[in-house]
N, C-alpha and C positions, 0 to 999 in steps of 0.2 A: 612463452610456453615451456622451457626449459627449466624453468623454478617451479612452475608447477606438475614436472614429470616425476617428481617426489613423492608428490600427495596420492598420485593417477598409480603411481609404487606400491606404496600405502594401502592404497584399494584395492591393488589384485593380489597383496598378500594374505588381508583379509579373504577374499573368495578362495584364492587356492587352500588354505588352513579351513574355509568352511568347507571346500568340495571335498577335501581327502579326509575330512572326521565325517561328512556323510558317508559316504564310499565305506569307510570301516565298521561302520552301525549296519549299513547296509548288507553288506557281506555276512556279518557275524552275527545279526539278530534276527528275530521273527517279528511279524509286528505286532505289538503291545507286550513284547518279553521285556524284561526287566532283571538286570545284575545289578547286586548292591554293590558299594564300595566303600561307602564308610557308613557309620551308622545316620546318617544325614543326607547320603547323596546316591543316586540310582543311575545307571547306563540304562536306559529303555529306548525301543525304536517306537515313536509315535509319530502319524500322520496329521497335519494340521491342514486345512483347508480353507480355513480364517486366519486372520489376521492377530494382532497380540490377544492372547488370552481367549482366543478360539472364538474371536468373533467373527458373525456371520460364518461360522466352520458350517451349521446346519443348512443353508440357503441351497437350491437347488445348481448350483455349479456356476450361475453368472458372475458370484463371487472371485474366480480364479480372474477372470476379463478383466476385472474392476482393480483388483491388488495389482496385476500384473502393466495396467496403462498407471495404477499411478506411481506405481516402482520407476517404470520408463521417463516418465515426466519430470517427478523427482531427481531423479539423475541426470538429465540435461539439465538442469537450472543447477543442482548441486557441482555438475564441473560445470559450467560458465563461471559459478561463485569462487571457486578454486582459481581457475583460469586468472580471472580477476585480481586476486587476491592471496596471490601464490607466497609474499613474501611474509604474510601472518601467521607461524607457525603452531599457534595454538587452535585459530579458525579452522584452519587449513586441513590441521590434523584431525580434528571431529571431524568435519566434512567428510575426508575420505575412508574413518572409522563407517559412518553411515552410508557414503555411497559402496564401498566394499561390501556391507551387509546386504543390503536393500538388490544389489544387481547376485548376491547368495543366492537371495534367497527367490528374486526372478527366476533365475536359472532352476531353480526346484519345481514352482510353478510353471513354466514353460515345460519341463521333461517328464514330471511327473504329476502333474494337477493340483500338488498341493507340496506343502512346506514337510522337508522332513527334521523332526526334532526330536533331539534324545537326551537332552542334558534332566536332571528329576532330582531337585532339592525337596528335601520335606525335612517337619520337624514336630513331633508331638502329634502326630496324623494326620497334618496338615502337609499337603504337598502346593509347591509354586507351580504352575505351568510348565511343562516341558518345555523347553527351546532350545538353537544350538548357536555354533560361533556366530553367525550373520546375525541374529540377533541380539547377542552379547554385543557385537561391534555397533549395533545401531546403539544400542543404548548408553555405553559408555562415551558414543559422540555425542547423544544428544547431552549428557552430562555434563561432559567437557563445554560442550556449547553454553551450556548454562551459567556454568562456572566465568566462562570466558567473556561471557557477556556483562555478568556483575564486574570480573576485575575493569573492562574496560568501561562500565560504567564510572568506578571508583578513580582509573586515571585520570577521566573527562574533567568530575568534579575537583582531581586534585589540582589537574592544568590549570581550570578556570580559575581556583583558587589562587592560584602561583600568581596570575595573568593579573588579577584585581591589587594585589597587594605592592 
């Protein structure tokens, strides 16, 4: 457990960095106010209620039950996976980028019913979906994960190779 008190680190730096940029949108906006910043990128306070790209956001509230049990689920099996596997520090380090996010963004869901997000990229009238750190952290693990999975793929193949020859 002690090699993986790094990753369990990892996680709660993610949520405290998401809790204190909610906290400051919070404080300083109204909801659906919007400050530019650069010509591409917006501070707005938006409430999410769904999941990525505001899915099921319209559903009459069971939605919040449903993200909320599988944030929790997700994260017992994400640290067992850590637990496990504390000494692979690129697994490791996705995992706790997404469990960091994912227990973010729980904690929004649980205090306030729904996901609070403010980040607002656009370009040419096109805007991305609002989100905020918890969900940059999910993503850039599942990324990493992906990444991670091809290299160790490509070990596999390199071993066996080695292994035949």
């Amino acid at each position: 457990m002690p090699e993986a008190a790094r990753w369990f680190g990892l996680s709660s730096l993610v949520i405290v960095l998401d809790y204190v940029t909610k906290i400051i949108v919070l404080g300083g906006f109204a909801p659906g106010e919007s400050r530019p910043v650069t010509s591409f990128f917006n501070l707005v306070l938006v409430f999410n209620k769904g999941a990525a790209f505001s899915f099921l956001a319209s559903a009459e509230g069971w939605q919040t039950l449903l993200f909320a049990a599988i944030a929790v689920t997700a994260s017992i099996v994400i640290s067992f996976l850590i637990v496990k596997n504390a000494g692979k520090p690129l697994f490791c380090g996705a995992l706790a980028l997404i469990l960091g996010g994912a227990l973010g963004n729980l904690y929004d869901r649980v205090v306030y019913g729904q996901v609070v997000d403010f980040l607002d990229f656009h370009f040419a009238g096109w805007h991305w979906p609002a989100f905020n750190v918890a969900d940059s952290a999910i993503f850039v693990g599942a990324a990493i994960l992906i990444l991670e999975s091809f290299l160790r793929r490509h070990e596999g193949e390199k071993t066996a190779g080695e292994k035949r020859a």
